[in-house]
C-alpha positions as CSV (number, residue, x, y, z in Angstrom):
1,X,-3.1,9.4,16.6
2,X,-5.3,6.8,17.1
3,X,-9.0,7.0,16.4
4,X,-10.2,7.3,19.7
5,X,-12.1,10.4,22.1
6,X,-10.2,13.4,22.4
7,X,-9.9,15.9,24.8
8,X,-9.2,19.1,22.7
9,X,-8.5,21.2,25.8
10,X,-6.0,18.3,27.5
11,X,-4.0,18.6,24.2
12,X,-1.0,20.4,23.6
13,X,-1.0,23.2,20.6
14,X,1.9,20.7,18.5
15,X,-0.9,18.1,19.1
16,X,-3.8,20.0,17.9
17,X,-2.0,21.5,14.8
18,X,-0.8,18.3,13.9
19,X,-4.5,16.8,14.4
20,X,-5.6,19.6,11.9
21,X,-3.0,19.4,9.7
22,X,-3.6,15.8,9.0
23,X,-7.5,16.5,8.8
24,X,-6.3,19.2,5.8
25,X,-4.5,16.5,4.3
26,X,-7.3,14.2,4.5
27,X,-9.6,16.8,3.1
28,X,-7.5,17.4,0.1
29,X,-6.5,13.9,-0.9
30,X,-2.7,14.6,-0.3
31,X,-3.0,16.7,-3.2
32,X,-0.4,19.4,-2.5
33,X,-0.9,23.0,-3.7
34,X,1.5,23.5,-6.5
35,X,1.7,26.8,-8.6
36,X,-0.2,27.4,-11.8
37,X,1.5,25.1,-14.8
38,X,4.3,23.5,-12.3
39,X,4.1,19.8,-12.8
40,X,3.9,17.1,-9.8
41,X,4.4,13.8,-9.4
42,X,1.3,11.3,-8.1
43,X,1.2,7.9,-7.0
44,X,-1.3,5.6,-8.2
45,X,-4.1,6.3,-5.7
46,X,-3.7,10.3,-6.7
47,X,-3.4,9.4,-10.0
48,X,-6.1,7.1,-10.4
49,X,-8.5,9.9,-8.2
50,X,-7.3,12.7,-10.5
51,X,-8.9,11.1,-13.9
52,X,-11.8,9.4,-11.5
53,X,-10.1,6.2,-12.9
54,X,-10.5,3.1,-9.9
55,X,-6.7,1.6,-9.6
56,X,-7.5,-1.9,-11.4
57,X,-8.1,0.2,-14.0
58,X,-4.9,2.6,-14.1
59,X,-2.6,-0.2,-13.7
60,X,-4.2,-2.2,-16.6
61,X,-3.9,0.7,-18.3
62,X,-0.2,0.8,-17.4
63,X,0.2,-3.1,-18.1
64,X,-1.1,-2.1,-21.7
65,X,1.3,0.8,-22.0
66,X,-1.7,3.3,-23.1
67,X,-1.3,6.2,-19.9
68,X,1.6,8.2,-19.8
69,X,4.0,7.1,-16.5
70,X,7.2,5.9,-15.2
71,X,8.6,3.6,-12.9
72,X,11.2,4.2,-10.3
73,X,13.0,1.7,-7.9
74,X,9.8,0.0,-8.6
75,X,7.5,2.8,-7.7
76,X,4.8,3.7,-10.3
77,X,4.8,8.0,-11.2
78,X,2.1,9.4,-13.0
79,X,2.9,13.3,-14.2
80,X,-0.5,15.0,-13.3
81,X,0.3,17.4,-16.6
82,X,0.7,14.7,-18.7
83,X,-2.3,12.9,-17.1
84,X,-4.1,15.8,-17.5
85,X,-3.3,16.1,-21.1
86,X,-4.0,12.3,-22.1
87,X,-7.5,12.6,-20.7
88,X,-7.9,15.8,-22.5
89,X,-6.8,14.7,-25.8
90,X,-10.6,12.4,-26.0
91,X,-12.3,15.0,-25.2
92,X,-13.5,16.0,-28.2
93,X,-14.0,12.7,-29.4
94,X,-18.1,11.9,-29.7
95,X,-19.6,11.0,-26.2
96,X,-20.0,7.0,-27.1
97,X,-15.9,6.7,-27.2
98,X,-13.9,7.4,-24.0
99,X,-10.8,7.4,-23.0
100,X,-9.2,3.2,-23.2
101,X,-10.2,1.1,-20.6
């Protein structure tokens, strides 16, 4: 739908649950809500967001070969366990050194 004045009462229930399902999706940066220790796969933009990383960044990083991912049909995959894991692996480093740039 197009950002625009709407009518929520000249709307037809599919219309408003799709309005507010997009809003959730919005909310919760197309993060879908995946069980307790089961991997998912993120695209660049969730995957930068995830280590608060801004994309120039994660793709120099992949350009360097230094964050975990993988590339299919051209399409770059980041494993949010393994992302997870990589940022956690400086975290006990001293607070000067962080994760490479």
């Amino acid at each position: 739908m197009d950002k625009q004045k709407i009518l929520f009462t000249a709307l037809s229930t599919e219309e408003l649950s799709e309005i507010m399902e997009n809003s959730v999706k919005n909310a919760i940066g197309d993060y879908e809500i995946s069980k307790p220790g089961e991997d998912q796969l993120l695209n660049a933009r969730q995957a930068a967001k995830l280590i608060n990383y801004q994309r120039p960044t994660l793709y120099g990083l992949v350009r360097q070969d230094k964050i975990p991912y993988s590339k299919t049909a051209g399409k770059l995959l980041f494993s949010r366990n393994k992302l997870l894991q990589w940022v956690g692996q400086y975290k006990d480093e001293p607070k000067h050194e962080s994760p490479p740039q």
